[in-house]
N, C-alpha and C positions, 0 to 999 in steps of 0.2 A: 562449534561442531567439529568433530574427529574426523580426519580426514583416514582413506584405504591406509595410508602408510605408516600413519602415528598409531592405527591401532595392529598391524603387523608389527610396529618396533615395539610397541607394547607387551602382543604377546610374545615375540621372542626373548624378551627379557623378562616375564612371569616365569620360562619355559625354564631359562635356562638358571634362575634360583628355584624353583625346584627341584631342577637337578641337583642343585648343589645342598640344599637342605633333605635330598632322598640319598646324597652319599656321606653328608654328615652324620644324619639318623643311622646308616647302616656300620660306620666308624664306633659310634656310640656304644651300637648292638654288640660290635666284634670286643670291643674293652670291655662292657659291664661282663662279657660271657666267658670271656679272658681270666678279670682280675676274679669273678667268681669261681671260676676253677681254683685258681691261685691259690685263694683266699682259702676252699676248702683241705686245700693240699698241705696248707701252710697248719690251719686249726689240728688237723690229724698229725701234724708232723709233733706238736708238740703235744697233744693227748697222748698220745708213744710215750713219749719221752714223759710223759708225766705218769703214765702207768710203772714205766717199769721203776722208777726209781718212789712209789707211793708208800711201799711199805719199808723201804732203807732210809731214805729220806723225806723227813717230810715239809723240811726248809725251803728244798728244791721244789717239792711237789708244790708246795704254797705260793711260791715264787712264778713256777711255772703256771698254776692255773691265774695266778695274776693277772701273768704277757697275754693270756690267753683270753680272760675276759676282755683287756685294753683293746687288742687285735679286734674279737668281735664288733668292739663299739666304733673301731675306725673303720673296719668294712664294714658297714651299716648306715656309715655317715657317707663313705665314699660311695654305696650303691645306692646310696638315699640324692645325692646330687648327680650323679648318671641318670636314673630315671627321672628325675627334674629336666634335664639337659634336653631326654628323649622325647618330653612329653610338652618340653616348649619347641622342638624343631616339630611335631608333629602340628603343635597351633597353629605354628607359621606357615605350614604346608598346609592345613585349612583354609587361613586366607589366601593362598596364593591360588589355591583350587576355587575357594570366591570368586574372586577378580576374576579369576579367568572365564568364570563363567557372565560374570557381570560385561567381562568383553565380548562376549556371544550375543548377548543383549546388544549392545553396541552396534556391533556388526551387521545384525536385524533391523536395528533402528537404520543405520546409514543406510542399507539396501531397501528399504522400504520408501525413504524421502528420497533416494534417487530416483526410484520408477514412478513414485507419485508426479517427481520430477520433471519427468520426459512427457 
């Protein structure tokens, strides 16, 4: 049986990885919103550069919608394991919201065989 104290260091330690998986998640959020911008700044920079040069050249223009598909399928990949990243610190934030309620139970139980107790 769990004593007051084991399940105070308990939840202090649920408490304090989910903090740390609530400021991971929000890491996550600020990168994928980051390199998403990035990314879109990056695709227009060379749609430009592929307009103006589409009717002079169309070596370059070939060339350029090349980098340009490649680019899409790296950011795609890259935003494709960010929202992996996000959606597994969210799991883990699920069970840690579990447990913690699972300690509430706990909690109940111990307070309940002590007064049975007396």
């Amino acid at each position: 049986m769990a004593t007051w104290e084991e399940l105070n260091f308990r939840e202090r330690e649920l408490q304090e990885q989910e903090d740390r998986i609530m400021a991971e998640t929000q890491q996550v959020e600020s990168v994928t919103e980051y390199y998403r911008n990035f990314s879109q700044q990056e695709q227009r920079f060379f749609y430009d550069l592929s307009e103006k040069f589409y009717h002079t050249e169309s070596e370059l223009t070939s060339f350029l919608n090349q980098k340009m598909g490649e680019l899409d399928f790296k950011t795609k990949r890259i935003l494709s394991d960010l929202d992996q990243a996000s959606e597994e610190l969210q799991g883990n934030r699920r069970q840690i919201i579990y447990d913690l309620e699972e300690l509430g139970y706990d909690r109940q139980k111990l307070a309940f065989e002590e007064s049975e107790g007396r």
